[in-house]
MITORBA-110556 format. One record per residue (C-alpha): x, y negated, z. Coordinates in steps of 0.2 Angstrom, whole numbers, plus 5000, padded with zeros to 4 digits. Last residue first. Layout:
XYZ ...
This chain:
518251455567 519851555561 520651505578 519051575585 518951745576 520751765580 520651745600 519151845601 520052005589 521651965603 520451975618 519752125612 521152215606 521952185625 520352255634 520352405624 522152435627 522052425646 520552515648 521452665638 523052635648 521852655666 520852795659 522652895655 523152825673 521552895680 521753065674 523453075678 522953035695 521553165698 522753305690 523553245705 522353285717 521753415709 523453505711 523653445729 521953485735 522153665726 523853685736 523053635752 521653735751 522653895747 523653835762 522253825772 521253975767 519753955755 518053925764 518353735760 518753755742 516853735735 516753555744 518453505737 518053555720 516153455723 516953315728 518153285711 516753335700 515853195705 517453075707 517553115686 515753085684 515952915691 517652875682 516552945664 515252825669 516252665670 517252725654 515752725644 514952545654 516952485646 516652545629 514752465628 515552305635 516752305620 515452375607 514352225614 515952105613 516052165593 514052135589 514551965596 515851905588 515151965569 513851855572 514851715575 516151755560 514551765547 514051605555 515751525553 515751595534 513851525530 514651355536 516151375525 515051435511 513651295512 514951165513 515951235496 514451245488 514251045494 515751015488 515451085473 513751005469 514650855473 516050895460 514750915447 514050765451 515650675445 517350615451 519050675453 520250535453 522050535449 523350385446 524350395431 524150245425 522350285429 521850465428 520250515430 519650695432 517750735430 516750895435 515350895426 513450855428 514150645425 513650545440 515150505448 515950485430 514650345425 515250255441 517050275435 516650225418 516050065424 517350035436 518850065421 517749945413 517649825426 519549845430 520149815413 518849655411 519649605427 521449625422 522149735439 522549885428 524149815423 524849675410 526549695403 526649885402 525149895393 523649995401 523550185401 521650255405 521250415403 519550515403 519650695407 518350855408 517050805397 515850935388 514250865389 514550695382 513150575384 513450535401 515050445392 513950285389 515150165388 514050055397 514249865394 512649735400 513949615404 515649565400 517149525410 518849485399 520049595395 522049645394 523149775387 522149935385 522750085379 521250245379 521050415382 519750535381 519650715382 518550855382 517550805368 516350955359 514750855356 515550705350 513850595351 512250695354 511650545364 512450385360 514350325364 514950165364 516650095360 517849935360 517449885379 519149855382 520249735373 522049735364 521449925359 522250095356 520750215355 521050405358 519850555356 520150765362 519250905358 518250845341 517450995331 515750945328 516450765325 514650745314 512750705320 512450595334 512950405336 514650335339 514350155344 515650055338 515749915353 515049745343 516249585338 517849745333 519549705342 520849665329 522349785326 521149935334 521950095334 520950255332 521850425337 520750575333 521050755338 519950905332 519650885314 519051015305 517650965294 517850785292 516050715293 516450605307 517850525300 517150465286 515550415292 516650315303 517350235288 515450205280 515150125295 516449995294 518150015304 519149875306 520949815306 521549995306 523050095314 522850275310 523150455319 522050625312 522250775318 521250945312 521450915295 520250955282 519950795272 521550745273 522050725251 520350615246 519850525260 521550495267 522150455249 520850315247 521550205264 520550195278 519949995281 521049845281 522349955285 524049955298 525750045296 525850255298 524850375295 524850485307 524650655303 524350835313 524351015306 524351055320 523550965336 523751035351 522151055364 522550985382 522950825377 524150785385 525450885396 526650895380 527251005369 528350945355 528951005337 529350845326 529350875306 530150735295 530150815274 529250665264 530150525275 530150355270 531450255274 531450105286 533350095293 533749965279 534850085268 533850125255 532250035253 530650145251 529350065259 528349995244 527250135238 526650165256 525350295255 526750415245 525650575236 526850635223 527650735236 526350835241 525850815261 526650955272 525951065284 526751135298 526551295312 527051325328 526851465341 528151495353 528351365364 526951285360 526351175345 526751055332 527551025315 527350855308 527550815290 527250615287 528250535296 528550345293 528550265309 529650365317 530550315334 529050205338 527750335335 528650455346 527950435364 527850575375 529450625381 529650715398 530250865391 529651045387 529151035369 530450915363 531150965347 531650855335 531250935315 531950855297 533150735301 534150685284 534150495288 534650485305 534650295307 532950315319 533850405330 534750275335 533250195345 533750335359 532550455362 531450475381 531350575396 532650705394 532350815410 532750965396 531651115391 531751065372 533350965365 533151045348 533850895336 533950985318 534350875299 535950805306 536850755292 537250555299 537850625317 538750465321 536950385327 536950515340 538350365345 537050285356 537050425372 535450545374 534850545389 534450665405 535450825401 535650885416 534651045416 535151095400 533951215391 534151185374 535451065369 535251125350 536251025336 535751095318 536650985304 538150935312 539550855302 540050735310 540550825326 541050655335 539350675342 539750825354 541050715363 539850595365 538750725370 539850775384 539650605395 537850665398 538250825407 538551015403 539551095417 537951125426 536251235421 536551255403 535051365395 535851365380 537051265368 536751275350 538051195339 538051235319 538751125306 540451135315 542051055306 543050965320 542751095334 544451065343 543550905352 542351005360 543451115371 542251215379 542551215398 541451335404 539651325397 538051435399 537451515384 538551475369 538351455350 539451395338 539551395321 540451315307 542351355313 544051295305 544651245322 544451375329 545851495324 545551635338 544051725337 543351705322 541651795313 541351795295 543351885295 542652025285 543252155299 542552025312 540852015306 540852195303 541352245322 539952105326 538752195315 538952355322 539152305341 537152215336 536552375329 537252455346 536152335355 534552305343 534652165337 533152035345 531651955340 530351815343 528951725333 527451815342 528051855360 527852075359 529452065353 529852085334 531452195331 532652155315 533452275307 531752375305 531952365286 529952265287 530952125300 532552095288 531052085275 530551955286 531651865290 532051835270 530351775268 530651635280 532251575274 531151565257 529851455265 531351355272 532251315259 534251295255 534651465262 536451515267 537051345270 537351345287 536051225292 534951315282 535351485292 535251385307 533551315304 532951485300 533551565317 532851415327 531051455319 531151625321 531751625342 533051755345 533051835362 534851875366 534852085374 536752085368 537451905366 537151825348 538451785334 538051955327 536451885320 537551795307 537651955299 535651985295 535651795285 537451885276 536652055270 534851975266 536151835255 537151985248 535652115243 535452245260 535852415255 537552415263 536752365279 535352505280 536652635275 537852565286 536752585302 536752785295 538652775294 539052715310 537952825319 538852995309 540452905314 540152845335 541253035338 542752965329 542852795335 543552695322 541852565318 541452545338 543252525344 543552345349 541852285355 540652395357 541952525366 542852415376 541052355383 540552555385 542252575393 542152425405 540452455411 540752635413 542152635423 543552725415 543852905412 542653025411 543553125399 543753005381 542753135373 541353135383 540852975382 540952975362 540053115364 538553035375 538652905364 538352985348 536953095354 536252975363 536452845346 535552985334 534153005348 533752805347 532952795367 533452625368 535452665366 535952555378 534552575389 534952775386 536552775389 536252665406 534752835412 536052945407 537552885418 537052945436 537653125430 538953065422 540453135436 539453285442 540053345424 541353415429 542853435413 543053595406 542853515387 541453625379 540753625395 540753435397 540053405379 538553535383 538153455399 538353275392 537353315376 536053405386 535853285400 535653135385 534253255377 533453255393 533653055395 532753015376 531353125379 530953035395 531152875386 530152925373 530552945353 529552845339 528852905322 527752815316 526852935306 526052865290 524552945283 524552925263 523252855252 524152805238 524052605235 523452565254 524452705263 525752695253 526052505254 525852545273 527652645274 528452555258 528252365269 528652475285 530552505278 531452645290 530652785276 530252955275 529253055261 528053225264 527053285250 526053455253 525253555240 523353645245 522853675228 521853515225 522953485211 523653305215 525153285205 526953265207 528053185194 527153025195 527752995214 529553005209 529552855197 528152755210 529352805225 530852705215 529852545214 529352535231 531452545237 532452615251 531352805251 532452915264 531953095263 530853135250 529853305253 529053395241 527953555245 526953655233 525453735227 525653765209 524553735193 524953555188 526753575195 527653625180 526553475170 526853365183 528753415180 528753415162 527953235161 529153145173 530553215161 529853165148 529452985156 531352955161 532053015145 530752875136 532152785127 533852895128 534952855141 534953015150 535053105133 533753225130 534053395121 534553475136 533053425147 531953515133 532853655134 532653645153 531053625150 530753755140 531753905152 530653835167 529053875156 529654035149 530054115166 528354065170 527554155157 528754315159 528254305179 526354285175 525754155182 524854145202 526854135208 528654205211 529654175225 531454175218 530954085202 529653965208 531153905221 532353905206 531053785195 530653685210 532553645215 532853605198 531553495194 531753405209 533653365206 533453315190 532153185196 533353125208 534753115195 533553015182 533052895197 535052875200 534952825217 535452645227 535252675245 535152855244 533852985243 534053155252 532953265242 531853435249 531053535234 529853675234 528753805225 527353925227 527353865245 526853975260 528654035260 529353865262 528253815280 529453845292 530853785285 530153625277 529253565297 531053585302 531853475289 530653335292 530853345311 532853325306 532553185291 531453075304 532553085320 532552905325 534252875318 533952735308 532252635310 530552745309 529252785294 528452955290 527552945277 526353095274 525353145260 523853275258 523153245276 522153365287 523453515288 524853405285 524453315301 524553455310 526153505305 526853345310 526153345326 526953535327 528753465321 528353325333 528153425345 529653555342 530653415340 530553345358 532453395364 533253445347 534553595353 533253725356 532753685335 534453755330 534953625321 534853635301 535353435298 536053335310 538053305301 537053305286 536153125289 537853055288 537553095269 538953115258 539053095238 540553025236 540652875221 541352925205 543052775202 542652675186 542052525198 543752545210 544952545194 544052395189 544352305204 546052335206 546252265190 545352125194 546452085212 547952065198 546951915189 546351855206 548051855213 548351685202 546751615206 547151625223 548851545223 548151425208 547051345222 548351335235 549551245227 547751125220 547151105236 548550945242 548050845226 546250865232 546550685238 547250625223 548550475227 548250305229 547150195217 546150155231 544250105226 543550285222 541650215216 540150285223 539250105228 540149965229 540449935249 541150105250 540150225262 539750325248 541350355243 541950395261 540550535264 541050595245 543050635253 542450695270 541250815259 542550865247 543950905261 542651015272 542051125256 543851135252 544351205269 542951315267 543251395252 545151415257 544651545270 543451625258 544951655245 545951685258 544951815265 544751905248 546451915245 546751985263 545352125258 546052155239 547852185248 547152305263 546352445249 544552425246 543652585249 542052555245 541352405233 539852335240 539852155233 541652155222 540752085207 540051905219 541951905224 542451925205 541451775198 541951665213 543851685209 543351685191 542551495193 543951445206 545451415193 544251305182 543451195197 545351175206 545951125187 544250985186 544350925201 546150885199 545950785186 544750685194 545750645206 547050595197 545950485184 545250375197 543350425201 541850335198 540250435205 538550495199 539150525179 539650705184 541250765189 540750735207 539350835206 540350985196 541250985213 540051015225 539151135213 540751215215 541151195231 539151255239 539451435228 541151435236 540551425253 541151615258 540951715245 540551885251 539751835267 538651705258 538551515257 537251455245 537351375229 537351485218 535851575224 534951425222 535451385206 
């Protein structure tokens, strides 16, 4: 029934219509005899209609008539699903009950034309079919196109060929395991050529994404036999010759379809291989089950043999390391790697073509981004690029090319096909979960927890544990890539221009008619006409910094039909306007990273809401909005996690009243992140109403939760016992409806886990804590509304060694004046000053940052400054002695200079006059330059000084 009654690629929402329309037939609602007539044809026309659709799944080669048939057919699915929905939301908002009222016309009288339409082409669409099931299937490989290279071509593949060789040398069985494209099947093939003649016998298969096991095994047993034959063996050649020639006999004799054909033949090749070294290699494994039939056949023989299989699904890849003890090779490509194979493509396409290649040569590090290093998708590209000459701008060809083109360019084929492989395989609701991805931006980071609420806002999935498995088996095909933030992916680029270009071939994705559209995404906003969107169930808007503004949403809430609505992001989204209340199948609010400071009371009338995000925003205060909630997911931005209560298990037997605003809700979960407290609480319940005392069920069913929020009358010791001794717990919200005669005192032993501790309370002075008490508390709260003076009162929070925060929040309509507020909030602020840590208090919002701790730090912080400044000092000093030794240095060196100076003159007198003359002149001026050069150097040193004396006193 699930699958039935899900929306899917190939169906459209005829699954949802039909269970749609068997619910109206059945004894739930009163219907006028028209109507229900009607109901009833459109039912029986649409039953084969859906039958053949779900047939047709992964037929090939449909000609243009079966494709438009099937279009209208989905087309006309979801016009009916949105004309039975209007139709059951105005029965059941009739004022008795599910009863059709108006004996006016039938409503679906206007479907039924239509209906027998379709149903009529069907019978002709099933001939079609048949001829198309009987037709033999082509047995080509895109993988081919790559195979048997001339190993100079493959940039990198001789290392990995030799890494791979190596790893053979040490490890019996190999898996390699990479997404499409990577090069698996090619370094595979390379590491078989070279090593076949040191192999008795040998087998390569290509496996396809839905084999015949008998075909495959067929294949191996002939590939071994003929390989044994040509190179001969340890056995005699008349012996061996013997062996192949019995089983195929025995092959012969079995029919394909006979009982136990299978094991016989898996028997005669173990058999055959028992005594042989050889190498098997199974390129392509999509499916565990199939690897177990072919992994039978070979056995271990401690003879040296070699098995080597390739997969893109990591789930097969480690399953085969744990089950069978193979080494898996991840293989991955560089980037490096990755931009030489990119030059040799380009250089190679240009020469084969005349054209200069000086015109790529900057365009091999953008083919490779886009690419992400995939050697298949270089390739692919860098002909494709090739081909059309150079021509247009690379930005606008590429963007042509991914949009318009991808699936009909001829060079993009052999890419094509090996993403279709990986598609084509997928079963129809994987196949249709993985397609909606295509409504995402290139390089779009896609958060796990929004994807799955989309997908059952959309009707693809009903359940969010089995929306979960199916992302990840999207994940373990390598379809989907896991960033290194836990919980987020992306599509790969030209995986992502591959399911667009299937979106729009099979018409899941419009671009025109938009008023028949489910889902809409957009980042950033330009005039989006909200009003033409009159059927979405999907809306996510993100990361909307203007254009989106609060008179928008009431546009945005006329979409009645909304089940997922995300404002994520937008900067000025401050409120949320009163007509949310319009949105009555809304089961997703994400308005996270907003200003939004607060939820309208309307919310509360939204009876199928299931999560509100608010992690990010100003809100903080939820208990009002949802009284009754009993599932609550919580966390940060990227981590959160849930638990639910069972459903038999309803605290408050007597809350359910239908229509009254007050329901209970097994299924509400509330995502936030907020300031305070520090430490997130998950899985986190607050029960909801007021109790005597703790109710039975808490004890019994919440024993291990790690957040616990209850309103009590009074709490007894054996209640605080309780609480104490649960396990896990790490936040606690006690709330006080009548203020105890005594403070609790919370004595030593238990809450060995507590971080964080709020009491809601009309009076202060409500709790006491002993040594030993709550020895891991970090935070403490607590709502006070008014007080009176008492004496002799000491909370006692010395008592608590870890203790970073302690918050005060008083009711709105008193404030922290009250004098039995104030002298409390002056108690604990005198215990604070004296507390060993540092302690922050917060007063409606007003901070304080007490406690001896801060002292000691202040005084630290004293004692370094001053140690600092004396450091600096000294420092001074020894740098003015360097300075004056620098100048008493260039004192003497002027000295010695007029020294020399004299006695040159003195040993020139004898000379004659004009030879004195000249050597005066020349030492004269050799003189001056001296000086000036002395002169600058005094200058300089005398200028650093000054500057090094200036700094180190504006420092001081």
């Amino acid at each position: 029934m699930e699958r039935l009654a899900t929306v899917t690629a190939t169906t459209g929402a005829l699954g949802p219509v039909l269970a749609k329309l068997a619910a109206l037939l059945g004894g739930e609602y009163e219907l006028q005899e028209g109507t229900r007539r009607d109901i009833v044809s459109i039912k029986s026309d649409l039953e084969p209609v859906h039958d053949l659709l779900e047939k047709s799944w992964g037929w090939e080669d449909l000609d243009a008539a079966y494709k438009d048939w099937m279009a209208e057919a989905r087309e006309l699915s979801y016009d009916l699903e949105n004309g039975i929905d209007g139709f059951t939301l105005g029965l059941e908002r009739g004022d008795s009950g599910f009863i059709q009222r108006e004996a006016t016309d039938s409503p679906f009288k206007k479907f039924t034309e239509s209906v027998k339409g379709v149903s009529k082409r069907c019978c002709e669409m099933q001939k079609i079919g048949d001829a198309i099931c009987n037709r033999s299937k082509l047995n080509t490989d895109p993988r081919d196109l790559f195979f048997h290279k001339d190993a100079s071509e493959l940039v990198g593949m001789e290392e990995k060929k030799e890494e791979l060789i190596k790893l053979l040398q040490k490890h019996e069985m190999v898996c390699i395991v990479g997404s499409a494209g990577m090069g698996k099947t090619t370094v595979a093939d390379l590491v078989y050529r070279e090593w076949e003649d040191a192999f008795h016998c040998r087998a390569f298969v290509s496996m396809h994404p839905s084999p015949n096991t008998m075909e495959i095994l067929d294949n191996i047993r002939s590939q071994i036999t003929n390989s044994a034959t040509s190179a001969g063996s340890g056995t005699e050649p008349a012996v061996e010759q013997d062996i192949i020639n019995d089983i195929s006999i025995s092959l012969s004799d079995k029919s394909d379809t006979e009982p136990g054909a299978k094991e016989h033949i898996i028997n005669n090749i173990s058999i055959f291989l028992s005594e042989k070294r050889y190498l098997v290699i199974i390129d392509g494994i999509w499916r565990w089950d199939e690897w177990e039939v072919i992994r039978k056949a070979l056995p271990k023989n401690n003879l040296g043999s070699k098995i080597i299989m390739t997969t893109r699904i990591n789930g097969i890849a480690e399953k085969c390391q744990s089950e069978q003890g193979a080494h898996v090779y991840r293989y991955s490509f560089g980037y490096w790697e990755a931009i030489r194979l990119s030059e040799m493509t380009l250089k190679n396409k240009s020469e084969e073509r005349g054209i200069l290649e000086a015109n790529a040569k900057d365009l091999h590090s953008k083919i490779v981004d886009m690419c992400e290093a995939v050697p298949l998708a270089v390739i692919c590209l860098c002909s494709a690029w090739a081909e059309g000459g150079y021509g247009p701008e690379w930005d606008t060809w590429v963007s042509h090319l991914l949009m318009d083109s991808f699936l009909t360019t001829p060079s993009l084929k052999p890419l094509v096909d090996s993403l279709s492989l990986g598609f084509e395989d997928l079963p129809v609701h994987l196949r249709t979960c993985f397609l909606y991805c295509s409504v995402y931006p290139r390089g779009y980071f896609i958060e796990k927890h929004c994807l799955i609420r989309k997908w059952i806002a959309e009707g693809f999935v009903s359940q969010e544990k089995v929306a979960e498995d199916y992302l990840d088996k999207l994940v373990s095909r390598s379809l989907l890539q896991p960033e290194r933030v836990e919980n987020i992916y992306r599509v790969h680029p030209l995986m992502l221009a591959f399911l667009a270009s299937k979106a729009k071939e099979d018409n899941f994705v419009a671009y025109e008619d938009v008023s028949h559209t489910r889902s809409l995404v957009v980042l950033g906003l330009d005039g989006v006409p909200f009003t033409k969107f009159k059927h979405l169930r999907v809306l996510e808007i993100d990361r909307c910094s203007e254009g989106l503004e609060n008179v928008h949403l009431v546009d945005i809430c006329g979409m009645i039909w909304l089940r997922y609505l995300a404002l994520r992001g937008c900067d000025r989204i401050t409120e949320l306007p009163q007509e949310i209340a319009r949105l009555q199948h809304l089961e997703t609010l994400d308005v996270s990273h907003t200003p939004l400071r607060k939820l309208p009371m309307e919310i509360r009338e939204l009876q199928r809401l299931k999560t509100v995000d608010i992690r990010n925003t100003e809100v903080n205060e939820l208990s009002w909005i949802f009284p009754n909630s009993l599932t609550v997911r919580a966390g940060a931005t990227f981590s959160v996690q849930e638990v639910s209560l069972p459903q038999e298990v309803n605290p408050f037997p007597d809350s359910y009243s239908y229509g009254d605003g007050d329901v209970w809700r097994k299924e509400l979960s509330i995502v936030f992140f907020i300031s305070r407290p520090q430490v997130v609480p998950v899985p986190r319940c607050k029960v909801a109403r007021r109790h005597l005392s703790i109710p039975l069920w808490v004890r019994t069913k919440l024993l291990c939760f790690t957040s616990l929020d209850i309103r009590l009358c009074k709490l007894e010791k054996m209640e605080l016992d309780f609480l104490k001794g649960m396990p896990e717990l790490k936040v606690l919200a006690l709330r006080f409806e009548i203020h105890p005669r005594a403070p609790i005192a919370i004595t030593g032993g238990g809450f060995s886990k507590l971080e964080a501790f709020f009491v809601d309370c009309r009076l202060p002075r409500v709790i006491t804590f002993e040594p030993e008490a709550m020895p891991e508390v970090k935070y403490l709260e607590f709502k006070f509304y008014t007080g009176t003076v008492s004496q002799d009162y000491s909370m006692g929070i010395m008592h608590l060694p870890k203790l970073e925060k302690v918050v005060f929040r008083c009711s709105e309509h008193y404030t922290d004046d009250s004098q039995g507020i104030s002298a409390t909030i002056d108690d604990v602020r005198k215990e604070a000053i004296e507390h060993p840590n540092v302690i922050t208090l917060l007063v409606n919002g007003k901070k304080e940052v007490l406690g001896s701790g801060r002292r000691w730090i202040s005084r630290a912080r004293k004692a370094i400054t001053e140690k600092e400044i004396e450091d600096m000092k000294k420092d001074f000093e020894k740098r003015e002695m360097e300075i004056e030794k620098r100048e008493r240095e260039i004192d003497e060196t002027v000295e010695h200079i007029d020294k020399q100076c004299s006695r040159i003159l003195n040993a020139a007198l004898g000379r004659s006059q004009p030879d004195k003359d000249d050597a005066k002149a020349r030492i004269q001026e050799e003189i001056q330059e001296r000086m000036i050069v002395l002169e600058s150097r005094e200058r300089r040193l005398s200028s650093r000084a000054a500057e090094r004396r200036r700094a180190k006193f504006e420092k001081i």
